[in-house]
N, C-alpha and C positions, 0 to 999 in steps of 0.2 A: 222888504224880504217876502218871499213870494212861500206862504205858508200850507196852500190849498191841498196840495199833498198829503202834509202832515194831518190834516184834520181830518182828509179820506181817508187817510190810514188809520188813524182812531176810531173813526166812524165805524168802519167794519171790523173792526178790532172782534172776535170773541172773550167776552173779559169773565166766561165763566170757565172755572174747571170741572169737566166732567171724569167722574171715574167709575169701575165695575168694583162686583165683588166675587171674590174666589168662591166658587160655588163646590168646587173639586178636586181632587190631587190624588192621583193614582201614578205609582211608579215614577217615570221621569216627565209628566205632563202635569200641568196644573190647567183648571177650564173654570172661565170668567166668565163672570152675562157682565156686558159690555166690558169697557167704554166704544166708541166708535174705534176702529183701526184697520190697518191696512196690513197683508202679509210681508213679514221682513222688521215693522217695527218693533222698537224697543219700548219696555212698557217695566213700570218701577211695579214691584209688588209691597207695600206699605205695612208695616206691622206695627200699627199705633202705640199695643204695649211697651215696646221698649223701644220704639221710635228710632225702627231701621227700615231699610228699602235693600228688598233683591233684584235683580236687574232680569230679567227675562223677554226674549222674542218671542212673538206673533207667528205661530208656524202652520195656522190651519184655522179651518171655522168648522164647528157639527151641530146642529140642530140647532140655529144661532145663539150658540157659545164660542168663546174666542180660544182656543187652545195657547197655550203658553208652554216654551220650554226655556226655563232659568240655565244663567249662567253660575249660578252657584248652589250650595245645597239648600234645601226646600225646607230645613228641621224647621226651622222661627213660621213658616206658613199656617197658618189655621183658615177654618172657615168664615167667610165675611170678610179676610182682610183686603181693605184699596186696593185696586188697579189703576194706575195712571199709566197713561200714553205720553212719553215726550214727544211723539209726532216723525221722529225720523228714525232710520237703519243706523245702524254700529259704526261709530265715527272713531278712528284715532289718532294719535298727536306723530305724527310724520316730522323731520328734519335733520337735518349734518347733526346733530348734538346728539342723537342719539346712539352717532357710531360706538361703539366701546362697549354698548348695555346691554342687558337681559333682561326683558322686555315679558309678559304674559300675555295672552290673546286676547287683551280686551287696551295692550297697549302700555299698560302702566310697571314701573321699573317693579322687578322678581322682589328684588329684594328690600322693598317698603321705601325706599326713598324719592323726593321728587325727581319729576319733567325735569328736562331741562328746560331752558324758557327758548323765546325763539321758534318754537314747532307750530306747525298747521294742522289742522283736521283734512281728515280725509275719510271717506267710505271704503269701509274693507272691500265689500263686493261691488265690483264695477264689469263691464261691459266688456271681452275680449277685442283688439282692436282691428277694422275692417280688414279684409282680408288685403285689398288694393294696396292698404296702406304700408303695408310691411315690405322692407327692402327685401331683396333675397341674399342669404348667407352668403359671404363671400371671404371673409378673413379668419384665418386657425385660429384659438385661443386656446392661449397655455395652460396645462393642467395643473403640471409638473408632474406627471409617472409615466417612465417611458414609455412603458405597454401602449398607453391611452395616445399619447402625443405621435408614437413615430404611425402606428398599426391599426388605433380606434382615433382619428385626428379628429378632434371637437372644433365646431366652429361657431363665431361670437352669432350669439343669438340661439344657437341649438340647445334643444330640451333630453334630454337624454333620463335613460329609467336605469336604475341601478340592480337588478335581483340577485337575491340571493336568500337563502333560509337565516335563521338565527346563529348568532356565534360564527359566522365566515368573513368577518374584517369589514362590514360597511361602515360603521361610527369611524372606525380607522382611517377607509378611504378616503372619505369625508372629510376629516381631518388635514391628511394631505392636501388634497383641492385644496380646502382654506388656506392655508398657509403658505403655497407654491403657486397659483393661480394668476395670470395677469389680470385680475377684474381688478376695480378700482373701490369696488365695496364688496362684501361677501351678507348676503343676509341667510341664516341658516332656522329654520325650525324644526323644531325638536320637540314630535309630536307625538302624544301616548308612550312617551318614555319612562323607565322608572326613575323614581327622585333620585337614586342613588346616581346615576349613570348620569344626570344632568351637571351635576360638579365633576365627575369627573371628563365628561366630554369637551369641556370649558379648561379646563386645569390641564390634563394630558393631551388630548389628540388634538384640540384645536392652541392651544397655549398664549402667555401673554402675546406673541408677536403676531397669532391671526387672529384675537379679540379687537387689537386696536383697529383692525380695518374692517368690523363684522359688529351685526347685530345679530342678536340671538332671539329670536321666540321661543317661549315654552308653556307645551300643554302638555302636563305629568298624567302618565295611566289614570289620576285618583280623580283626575275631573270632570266636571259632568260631559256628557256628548256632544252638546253643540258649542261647550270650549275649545274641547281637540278641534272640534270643524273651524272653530273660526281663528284657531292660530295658525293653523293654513292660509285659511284668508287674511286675514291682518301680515303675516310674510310676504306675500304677492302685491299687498297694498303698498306697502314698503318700497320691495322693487319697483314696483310700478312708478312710483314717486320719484326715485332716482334717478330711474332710466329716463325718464320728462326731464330732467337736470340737466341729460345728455351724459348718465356716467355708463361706463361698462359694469354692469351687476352680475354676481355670481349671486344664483339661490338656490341651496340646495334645502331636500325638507323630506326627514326621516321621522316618520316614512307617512309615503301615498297612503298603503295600506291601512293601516290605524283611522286615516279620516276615513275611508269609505266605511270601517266597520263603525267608528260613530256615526257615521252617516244611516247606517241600517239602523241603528239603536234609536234615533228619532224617528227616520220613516215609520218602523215596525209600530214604536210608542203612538204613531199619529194613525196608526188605523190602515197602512200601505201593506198592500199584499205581497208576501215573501216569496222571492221566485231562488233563482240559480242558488244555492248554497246559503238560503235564507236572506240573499241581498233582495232590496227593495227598487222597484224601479227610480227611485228620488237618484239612491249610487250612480247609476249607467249614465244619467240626465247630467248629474253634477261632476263627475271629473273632467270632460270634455270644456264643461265652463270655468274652471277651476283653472288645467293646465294649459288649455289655449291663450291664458292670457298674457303668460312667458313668451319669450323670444324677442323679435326684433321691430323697430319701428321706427319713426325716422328723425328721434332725436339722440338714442339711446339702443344699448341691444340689455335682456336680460338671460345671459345661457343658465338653464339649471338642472341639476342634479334631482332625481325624484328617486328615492329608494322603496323598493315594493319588496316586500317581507313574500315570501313564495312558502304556502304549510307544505311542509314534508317534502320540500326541494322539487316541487311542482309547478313548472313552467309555465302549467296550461292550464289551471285554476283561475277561476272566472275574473278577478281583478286584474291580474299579470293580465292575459290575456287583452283585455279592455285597455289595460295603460299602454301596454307593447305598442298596437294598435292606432293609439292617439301619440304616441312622442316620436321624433325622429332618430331615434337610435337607440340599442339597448345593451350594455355591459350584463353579463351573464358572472356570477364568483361563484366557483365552484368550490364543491365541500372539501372532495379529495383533494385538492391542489392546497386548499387548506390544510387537510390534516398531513401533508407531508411536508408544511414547513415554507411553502409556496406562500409568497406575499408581495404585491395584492392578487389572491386568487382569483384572479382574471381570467375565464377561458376565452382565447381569442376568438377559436375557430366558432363559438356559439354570439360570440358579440358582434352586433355591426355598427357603423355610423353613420347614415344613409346622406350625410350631407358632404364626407369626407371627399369623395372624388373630385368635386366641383371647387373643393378650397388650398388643393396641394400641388404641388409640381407633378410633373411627370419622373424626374429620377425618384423623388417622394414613391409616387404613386406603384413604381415598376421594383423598388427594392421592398417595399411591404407585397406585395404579389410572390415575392418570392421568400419570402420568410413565412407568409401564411402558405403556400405551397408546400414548403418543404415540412412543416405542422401537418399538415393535413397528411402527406406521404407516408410522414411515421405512424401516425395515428390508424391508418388504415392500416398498416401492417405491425401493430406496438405486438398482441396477443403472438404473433406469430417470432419477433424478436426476441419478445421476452423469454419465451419459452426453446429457446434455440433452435428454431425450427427453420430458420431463413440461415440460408451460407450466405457470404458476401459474396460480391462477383455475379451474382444470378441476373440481378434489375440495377443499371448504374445510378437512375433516380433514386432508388432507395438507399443504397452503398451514400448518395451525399446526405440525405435525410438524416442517416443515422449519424453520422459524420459530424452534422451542422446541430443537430438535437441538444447536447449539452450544453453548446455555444450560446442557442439561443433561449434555455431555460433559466440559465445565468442573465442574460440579457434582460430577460422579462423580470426577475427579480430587484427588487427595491427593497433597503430599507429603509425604516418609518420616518428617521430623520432625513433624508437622503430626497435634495434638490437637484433637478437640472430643468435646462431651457430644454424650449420648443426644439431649437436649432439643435442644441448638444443629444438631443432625443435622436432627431432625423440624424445625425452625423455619427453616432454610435454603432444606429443602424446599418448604413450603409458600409461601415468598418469592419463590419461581422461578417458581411458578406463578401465582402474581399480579402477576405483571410485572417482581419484581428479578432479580438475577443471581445 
């Protein structure tokens, strides 16, 4: 037995532990003098007294001190306590057994009980994949809301951004997706939410029959910054794993928003200069690497849902803007369409799907032309309808507009329980337009 291996490998073995000590802790940073480490690792922070370890990453170096930003609260930290380095990035237990669970951003099941067995490690942050290698979208995937399927057609692999302010039905939407979606897994994060709304989002909108085919992340508003960031990442890990499976993944992850403002709340903490609306250049750097790693590849596709929170129903505020920019399509919910009862507050005319044209028929394609036409007709003249200021008979385009207007506001609406197919989407469609309802 041919041993020589093993004894080189002993040979060079490092068989000492080296470790730093906490020299600092202000705010959400703690600063070590050493151990050796690299940016990204994981590093136990040691509290000999009562012989616990907080887990914190390596986010920076200053004046050769090693910056650290824990994954849990700092209270047990004092000065002098160990620094150990495990040596590698944020690994977590990936596998089929996890479908069903609710999971926390460092991987381990919400609600205190074990893994299942069976799971693999994996690295939350990994590498977006070449660009060569990704097929081009070619097949619709089902949403289940008609709006989305006959007018905004998603297709397997597409990333799509969801905006909208607070209180206008995205947890809802979301919801829907889960539950009516053709993907073969749904992984969903649920990031900077309040605790309250996490049992409920589980219980009501997403319910037993879309948990059994979904995983759930969660990083609750109360946790430190670079938890919400990495339940982002540990969701995409996930997907990513599937999709190498060759499964069709749905990932939806509410909201964008939330991580880039943890995202600022570390930069800021590590000494980065505050630019557009106090974001930090680390933000603009990181979603790009974040959301490109969705879509499609050539075992698997992963389409997802990314919802961006918009302050003050503001479109053009620097992260909207930024995510708009990086995804292929954007669903627009508007408020008024909300408050009069309109659900899901969908504005068509402001949403688009940039990959739609290229995955649908042509009668597809020529009956949504004309249902967004005939929107758009009313719309330019609602102010002058409303107020009776337009006779009929004047513009026959308009005379159908008005005509076709309540046809199709019924049409757009959905409710919450309320399934149909891709096909019964397009074929509804196409019914309205030939005279049914």
């Amino acid at each position: 037995m041919n041993l020589s291996k093993y004894q080189e490998a002993i040979s060079q073995a490092d068989t000492f532990k080296r470790y730093g000590k906490v020299m600092r802790a202000v705010g959400l940073m703690v600063e070590s003098l050493g151990p050796e480490v690299n940016i990204g690792e994981v590093c136990l922070i040691h509290n000999t007294a009562n012989n616990t370890h907080v887990k914190a990453e390596v986010i920076g170096f200053y004046n050769e001190r090693i910056m650290l930003m824990p994954f849990a609260d700092i209270a047990a930290i004092g000065p002098g306590c160990l620094v150990e380095s495990t040596g590698k990035a944020l690994t977590v237990k990936i596998g089929r057994g996890l479908i069903g669970e609710v999971v926390d951003s460092l991987g381990e099941c919400l609600d205190g009980s074990r893994l299942p067995k069976g799971l693999s490690s994996r690295l939350t942050e990994q590498m977006p994949p070449n660009p060569l290698s990704r097929p081009a979208i070619s097949e619709p995937f089902q949403v289940g809301v008609k709006s989305i399927d006959s007018l905004l057609t998603v297709g397997k692999g597409q990333r799509v951004g969801i905006f909208a302010g607070s209180g206008v039905g995205k947890s809802t939407l979301l919801g829907m997706i889960a539950r009516n979606s053709g993907a073969d897994i749904n992984v969903i994060a649920l990031i900077g939410e309040r605790g309250r709304e996490v049992r409920e989002f589980i219980d009501n909108d997403l319910g037993q029959e879309g948990l059994q085919k979904s995983i759930v992340v969660v990083a609750t508003s109360d946790q430190p910054a670079l938890m919400r960031i990495k339940g982002a990442y540990t969701a995409t890990a996930i997907s990513e794993y599937f999709r190498d499976q060759g499964f069709q993944v749905n990932l939806m992850m509410d909201s964008v928003t939330r991580v880039a403002m943890a995202q600022r709340e570390v930069g800021l903490a590590a000494g980065e200069p505050p630019t557009t609306k106090g974001y930090t250049p680390s933000v603009f750097a990181a979603l790009p690497k974040l959301l490109e790693r969705t879509g499609t590849s050539m075992n698997g596709s992963i389409t997802a849902f990314y919802t961006v929170l918009v302050d003050g129903d503001d479109m053009n505020e620097p992260i909207a803007d930024t995510v708009r920019g990086i995804l292929d399509g954007h669903f627009v919910l508007d408020r008024n369409l909300a408050e009069q009862g309109h659900f899901p507050a969908i504005n068509v005319l402001k949403s688009i799907s940039r990959v739609m044209n290229n995955i649908i028929s042509d009668e597809h394609l020529n009956a949504a032309k004309q249902i967004r036409d005939l929107m758009a007709r009313y719309e330019e003249n609602s102010e002058l309808i409303q107020i009776g200021a337009y006779k009929r008979g004047t513009n026959q385009e308009i005379d159908k507009a008005i005509s076709f207007y309540p046809k199709i506001q019924t049409f757009l609406k959905q409710g919450i329980t309320d399934r149909h197919t891709l096909e019964e989407s397009i074929t509804a469609m196409q019914n309205l337009l030939n005279g049914g309802v």
